[in-house]
C-alpha positions in Angstrom: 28.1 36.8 -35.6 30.2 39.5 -33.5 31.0 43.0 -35.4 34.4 44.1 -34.1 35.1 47.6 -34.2 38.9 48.8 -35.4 41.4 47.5 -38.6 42.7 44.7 -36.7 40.1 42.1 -35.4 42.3 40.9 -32.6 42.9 44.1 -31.2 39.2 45.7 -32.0 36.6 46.1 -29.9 32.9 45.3 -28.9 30.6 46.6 -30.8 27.4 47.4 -28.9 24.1 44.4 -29.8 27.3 42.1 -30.7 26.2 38.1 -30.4 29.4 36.7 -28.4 31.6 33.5 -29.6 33.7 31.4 -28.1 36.9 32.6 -28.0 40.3 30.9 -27.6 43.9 32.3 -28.7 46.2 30.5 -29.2 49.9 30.5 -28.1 53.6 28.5 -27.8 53.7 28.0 -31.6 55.5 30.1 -34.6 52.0 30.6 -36.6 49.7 29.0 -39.0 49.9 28.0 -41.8 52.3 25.2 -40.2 55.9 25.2 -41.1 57.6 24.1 -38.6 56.6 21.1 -36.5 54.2 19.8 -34.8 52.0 21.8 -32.3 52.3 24.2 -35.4 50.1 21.2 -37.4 48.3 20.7 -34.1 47.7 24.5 -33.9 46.1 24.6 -37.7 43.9 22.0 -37.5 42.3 22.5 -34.2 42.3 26.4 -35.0 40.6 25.5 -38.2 38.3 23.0 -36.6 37.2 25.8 -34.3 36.2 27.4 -36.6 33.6 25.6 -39.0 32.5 25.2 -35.6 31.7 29.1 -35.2 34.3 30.2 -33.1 36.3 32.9 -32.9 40.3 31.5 -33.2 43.1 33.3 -32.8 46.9 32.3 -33.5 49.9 34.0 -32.4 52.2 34.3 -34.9 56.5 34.4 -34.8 57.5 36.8 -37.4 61.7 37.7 -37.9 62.3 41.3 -37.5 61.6 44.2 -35.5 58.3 45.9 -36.4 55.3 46.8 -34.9 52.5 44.0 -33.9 50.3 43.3 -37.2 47.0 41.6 -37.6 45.2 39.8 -40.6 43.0 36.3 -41.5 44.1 33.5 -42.8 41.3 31.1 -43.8 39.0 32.5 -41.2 41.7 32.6 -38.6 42.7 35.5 -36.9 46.5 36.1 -36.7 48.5 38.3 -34.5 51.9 38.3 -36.2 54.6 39.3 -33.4 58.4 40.3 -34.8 61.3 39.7 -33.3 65.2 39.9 -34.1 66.6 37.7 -31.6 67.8 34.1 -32.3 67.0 30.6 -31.4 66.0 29.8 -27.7 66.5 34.0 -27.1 63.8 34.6 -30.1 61.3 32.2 -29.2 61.4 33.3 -25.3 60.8 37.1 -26.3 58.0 36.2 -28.9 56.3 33.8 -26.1 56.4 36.8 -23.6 55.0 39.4 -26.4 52.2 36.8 -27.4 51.3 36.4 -23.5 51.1 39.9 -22.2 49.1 40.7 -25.8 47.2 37.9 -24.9 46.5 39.2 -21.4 44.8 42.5 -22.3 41.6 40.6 -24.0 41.3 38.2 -21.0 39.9 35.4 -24.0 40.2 31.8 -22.7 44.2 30.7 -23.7 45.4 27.4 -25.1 49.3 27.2 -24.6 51.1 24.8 -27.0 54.2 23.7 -24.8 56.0 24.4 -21.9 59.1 25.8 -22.4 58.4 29.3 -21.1 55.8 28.5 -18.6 57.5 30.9 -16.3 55.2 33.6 -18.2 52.2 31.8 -17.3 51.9 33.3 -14.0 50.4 36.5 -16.1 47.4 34.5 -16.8 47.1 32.9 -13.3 47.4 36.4 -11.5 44.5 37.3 -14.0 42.3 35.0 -13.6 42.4 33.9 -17.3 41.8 30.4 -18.1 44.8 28.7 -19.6 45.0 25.2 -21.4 48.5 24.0 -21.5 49.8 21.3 -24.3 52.9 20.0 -21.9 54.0 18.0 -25.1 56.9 15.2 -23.5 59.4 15.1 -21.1 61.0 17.5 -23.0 63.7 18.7 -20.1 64.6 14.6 -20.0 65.9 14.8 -23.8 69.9 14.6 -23.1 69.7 16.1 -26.7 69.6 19.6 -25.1 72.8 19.8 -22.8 72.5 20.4 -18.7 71.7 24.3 -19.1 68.7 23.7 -21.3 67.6 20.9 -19.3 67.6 22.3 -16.2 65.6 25.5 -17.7 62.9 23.2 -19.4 62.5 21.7 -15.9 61.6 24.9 -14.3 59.5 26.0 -16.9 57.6 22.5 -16.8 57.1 23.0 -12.7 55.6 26.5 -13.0 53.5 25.6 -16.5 52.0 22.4 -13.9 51.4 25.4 -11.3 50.2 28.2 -13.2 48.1 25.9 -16.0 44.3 25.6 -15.5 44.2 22.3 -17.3 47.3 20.0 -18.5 46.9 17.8 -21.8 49.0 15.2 -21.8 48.9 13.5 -25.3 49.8 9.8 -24.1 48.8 8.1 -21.0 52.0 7.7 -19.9 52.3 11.4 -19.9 49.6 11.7 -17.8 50.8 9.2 -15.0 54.0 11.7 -15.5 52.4 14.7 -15.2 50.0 13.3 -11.9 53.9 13.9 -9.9 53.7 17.1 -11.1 49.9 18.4 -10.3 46.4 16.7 -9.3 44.9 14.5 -11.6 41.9 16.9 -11.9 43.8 19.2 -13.6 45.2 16.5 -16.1 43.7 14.9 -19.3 45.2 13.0 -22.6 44.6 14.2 -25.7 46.5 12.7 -28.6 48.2 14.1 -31.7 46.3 13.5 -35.1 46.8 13.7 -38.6 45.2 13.7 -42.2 44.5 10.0 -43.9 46.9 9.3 -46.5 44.3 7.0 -49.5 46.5 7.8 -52.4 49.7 9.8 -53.8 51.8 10.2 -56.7 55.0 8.1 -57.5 56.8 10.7 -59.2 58.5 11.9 -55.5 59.5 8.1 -54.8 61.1 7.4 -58.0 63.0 10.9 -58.2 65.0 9.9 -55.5 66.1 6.1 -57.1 63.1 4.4 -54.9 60.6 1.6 -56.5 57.1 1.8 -54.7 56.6 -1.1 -52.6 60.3 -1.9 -52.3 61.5 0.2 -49.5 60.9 0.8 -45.5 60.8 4.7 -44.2 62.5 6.1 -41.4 61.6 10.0 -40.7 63.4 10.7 -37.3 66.2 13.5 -36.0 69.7 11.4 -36.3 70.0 11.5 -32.3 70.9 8.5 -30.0 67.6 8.2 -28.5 66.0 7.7 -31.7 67.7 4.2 -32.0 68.7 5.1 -35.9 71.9 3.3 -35.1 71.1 0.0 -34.2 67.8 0.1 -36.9 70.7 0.9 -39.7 72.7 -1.9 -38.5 70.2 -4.3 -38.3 68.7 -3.4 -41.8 72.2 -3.5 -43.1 73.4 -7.4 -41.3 72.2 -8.7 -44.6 71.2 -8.2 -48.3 67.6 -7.7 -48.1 66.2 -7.1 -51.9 64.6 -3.9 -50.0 66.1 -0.2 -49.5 66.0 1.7 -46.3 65.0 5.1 -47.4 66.3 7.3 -44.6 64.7 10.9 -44.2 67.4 13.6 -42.3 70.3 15.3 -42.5 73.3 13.3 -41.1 76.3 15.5 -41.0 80.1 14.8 -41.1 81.7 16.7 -37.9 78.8 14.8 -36.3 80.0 11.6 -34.2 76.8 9.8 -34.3 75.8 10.6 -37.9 79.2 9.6 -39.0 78.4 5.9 -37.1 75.2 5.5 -38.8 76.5 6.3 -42.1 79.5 3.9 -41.6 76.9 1.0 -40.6 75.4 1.5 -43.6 74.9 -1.3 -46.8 74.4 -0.1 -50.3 70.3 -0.6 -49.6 70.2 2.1 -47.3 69.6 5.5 -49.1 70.2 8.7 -47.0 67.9 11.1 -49.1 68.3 14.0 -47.1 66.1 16.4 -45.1 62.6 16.7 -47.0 59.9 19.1 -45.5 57.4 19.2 -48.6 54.6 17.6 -46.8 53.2 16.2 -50.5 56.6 14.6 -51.2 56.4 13.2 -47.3 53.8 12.1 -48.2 54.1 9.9 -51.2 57.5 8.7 -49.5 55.1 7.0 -46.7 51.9 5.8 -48.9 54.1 3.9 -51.7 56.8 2.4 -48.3 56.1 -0.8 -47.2 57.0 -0.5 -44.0 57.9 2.7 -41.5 60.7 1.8 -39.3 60.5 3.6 -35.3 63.3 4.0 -33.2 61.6 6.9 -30.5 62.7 6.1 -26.9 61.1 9.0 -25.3 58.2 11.5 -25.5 54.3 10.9 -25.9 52.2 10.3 -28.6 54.7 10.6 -31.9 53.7 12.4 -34.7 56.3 10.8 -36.8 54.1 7.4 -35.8 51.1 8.6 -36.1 51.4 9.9 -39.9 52.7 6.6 -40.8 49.7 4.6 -39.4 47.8 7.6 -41.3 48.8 6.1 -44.4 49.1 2.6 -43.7 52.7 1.5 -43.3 52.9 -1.7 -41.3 55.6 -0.2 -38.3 58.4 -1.9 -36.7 58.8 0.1 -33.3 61.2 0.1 -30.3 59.7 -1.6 -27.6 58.8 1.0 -25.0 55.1 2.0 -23.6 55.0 5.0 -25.6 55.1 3.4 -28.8 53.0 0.1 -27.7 49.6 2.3 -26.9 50.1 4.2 -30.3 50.9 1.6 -32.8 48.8 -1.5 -30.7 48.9 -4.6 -32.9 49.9 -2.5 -36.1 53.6 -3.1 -35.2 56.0 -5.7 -34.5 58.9 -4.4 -31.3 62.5 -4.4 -31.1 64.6 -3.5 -28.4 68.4 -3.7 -30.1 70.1 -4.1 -33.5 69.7 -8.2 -33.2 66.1 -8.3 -32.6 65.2 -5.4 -35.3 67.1 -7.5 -37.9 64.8 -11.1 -36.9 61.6 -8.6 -37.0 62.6 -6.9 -40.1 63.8 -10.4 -41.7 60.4 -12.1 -40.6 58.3 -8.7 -41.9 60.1 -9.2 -45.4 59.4 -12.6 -45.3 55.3 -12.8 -44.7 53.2 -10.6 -47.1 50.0 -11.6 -45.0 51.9 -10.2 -41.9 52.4 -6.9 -43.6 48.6 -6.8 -45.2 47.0 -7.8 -41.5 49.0 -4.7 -39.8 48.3 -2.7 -42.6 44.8 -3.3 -41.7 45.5 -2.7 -38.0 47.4 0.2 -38.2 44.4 2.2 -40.7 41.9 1.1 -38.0 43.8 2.1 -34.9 44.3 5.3 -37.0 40.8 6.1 -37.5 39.9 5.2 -33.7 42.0 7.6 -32.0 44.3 9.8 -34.5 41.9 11.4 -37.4 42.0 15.3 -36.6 37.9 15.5 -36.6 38.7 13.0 -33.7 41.5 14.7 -32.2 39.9 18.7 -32.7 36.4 17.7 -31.1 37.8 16.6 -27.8 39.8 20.2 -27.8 36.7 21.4 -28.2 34.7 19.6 -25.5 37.5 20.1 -23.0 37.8 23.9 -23.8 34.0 24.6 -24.1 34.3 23.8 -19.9 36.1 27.0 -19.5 34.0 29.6 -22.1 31.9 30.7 -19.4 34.4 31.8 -16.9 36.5 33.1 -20.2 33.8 35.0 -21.8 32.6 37.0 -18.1 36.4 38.1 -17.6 36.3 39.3 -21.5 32.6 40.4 -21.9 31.2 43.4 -19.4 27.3 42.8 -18.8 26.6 46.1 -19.9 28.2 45.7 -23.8 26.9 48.3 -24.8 29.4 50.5 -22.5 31.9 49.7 -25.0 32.4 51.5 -28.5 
């Protein structure tokens, strides 16, 4: 194992009769351990795949305030914790352009998680530094954003497609997207994992008035494009015997999340925003059914947790969610059709034990994080080599 000189690993230095690792940093998230979403949970798991696997990880971290770069370990990976006082969009763009040129002065293979500065990219192109680029979904497509946003994510996805060594995509429709945007050599799916759900308390089901078994799950941002809309009003076109237990928080000088709420029957309980990912958890494992409205985007995470822990999924009808979910879910395209799928679902036990079945074994084929991790791996292990002779002099020993 290397010895690196200095009090900061990621900024120390080669110590001479060193045995190299593999080396990747990696960038585009606010840190590890994940708090935020998900290329942060991408970001830990790989990062800490990486390394039972002997390599040398490190993670770029977003910190709030205005002090110096700091460096420490956090279950064997490195972190570079980067400050910065700005807000929002303004926040995120400075810390991506800090974590890039810090990034740039080791010359260590990169793995980008998003696109949303790609503009910066050109530093590692102009360097010759190998960079792996997450491009996540259509992300400039979301109308979510407003034109100005939009029309920046779109640039930003051009020059990330230009200046990337590699593209993931992490659906195959992503990849037919991303073949307009750069040669299919440079392009390769990789999905989105997550950890097996095989048991969890009641205690966070019952607090909030739910009875285990008794109630679908819907964890989505209260947006149009997420179809929550037409799902409420389709649960709500008839006493059920079930509850809707709907994850978010819907707002009252919102439009939209004054609609849904109006839609609403007495089974549908809005139990706010919950993050705890135990209490998540529990919510999905003890549901008997999760309830998907995504229109747009790749491989889901939202979907892909639920199939983790087993819930039977009734999905919008779209080829995003048809590839994930397979023949663990049932498809609706409106508020008429989701209310004969949901009333049939209710209806059949054996239909909701068979695509419980299918949805734990389409989990474990494709979405386990073991699964997911090792073809990170294997697709950054092509570029160690070219990484490790722009980082590593012949002559090591010329460096103290």
């Amino acid at each position: 194992m290397p010895f690196w000189l200095g009090e900061c690993p990621a900024l120390g230095r080669y110590h001479k009769g060193c045995i190299l690792q593999p080396t990747v940093r990696i960038l585009g998230t606010h840190g590890v351990p994940a708090a935020y979403g998900g290329f942060e949970t991408a970001a830990e798991n790989i990062g800490l795949y990486l390394v039972r696997r002997g390599w040398r990880v490190i993670i770029y971290c977003q910190r709030q305030g205005n002090g110096p770069i700091t460096c420490d370990t956090w279950r064997g990976i490195e972190r570079v914790n980067i400050e910065v006082d700005l807000p929002g969009w303004r926040g995120t763009s400075r810390f991506d352009w800090l974590s890039i040129k810090h990034a740039c002065e080791f010359r260590d293979l990169c793995l980008t998680f998003g696109y949303n500065t790609g503009v910066y990219n050109y530093r590692q192109r102009l360097k010759g530094i190998p960079n792996v680029i997450n491009m996540d979904g259509i992300e400039w497509a979301r109308s979510r954003w407003g034109f100005a946003k939009q029309a920046i994510l779109y640039v930003n996805e051009r020059f990330a497609a230009l200046f990337g060594t590699m593209l993931i995509a992490d659906h195959p429709e992503i990849e037919k997207y991303l073949r307009t945007r750069a040669p299919a050599r440079k392009i390769i799916t990789l999905t989105y994992g997550a950890d097996p759900v095989h048991d969890a308390p009641t205690d966070a089901v019952v607090a909030l008035g739910l009875e285990p078994g008794r109630y679908f799950n819907l964890i989505a941002r209260p947006i149009p494009e997420n179809n929550i809309l037409e799902i409420v009003q389709g649960f709500s076109s008839q006493k059920r015997g079930y509850k809707l237990a709907l994850l978010g928080t819907f707002r009252d000088d919102d439009p939209y999340h004054r609609a849904v709420r109006a839609a609403a029957s007495d089974e549908v309980a809005f139990v706010g925003s919950i993050y705890e990912p135990d209490r998540v958890k529990a919510i999905r494992f003890h549901s008997c059914g999760y309830l998907h409205g995504h229109t747009v985007g790749g491989t889901n995470p939202s979907l892909v947790e639920a199939m983790a822990a087993g819930n039977p999924v009734i999905a919008h009808d779209n080829p995003y969610n048809r590839w994930v979910a397979a023949d663990a879910a049932e498809y609706f395209n409106d508020a008429a059709s989701f209310a004969q799928v949901l009333g049939d679902l209710i209806a059949s036990p054996q239909r909701r034990e068979a695509m419980h079945r299918a949805a734990l074994r389409r989990f474990n084929e494709e979405f386990t994080w073991d699964h997911v991790a090792g073809q990170y791996e294997q697709l950054l292990l092509r570029y160690i080599p070219q990484a490790s002779a722009l980082a590593h002099p012949t002559n090591i020993g010329d460096l103290t």
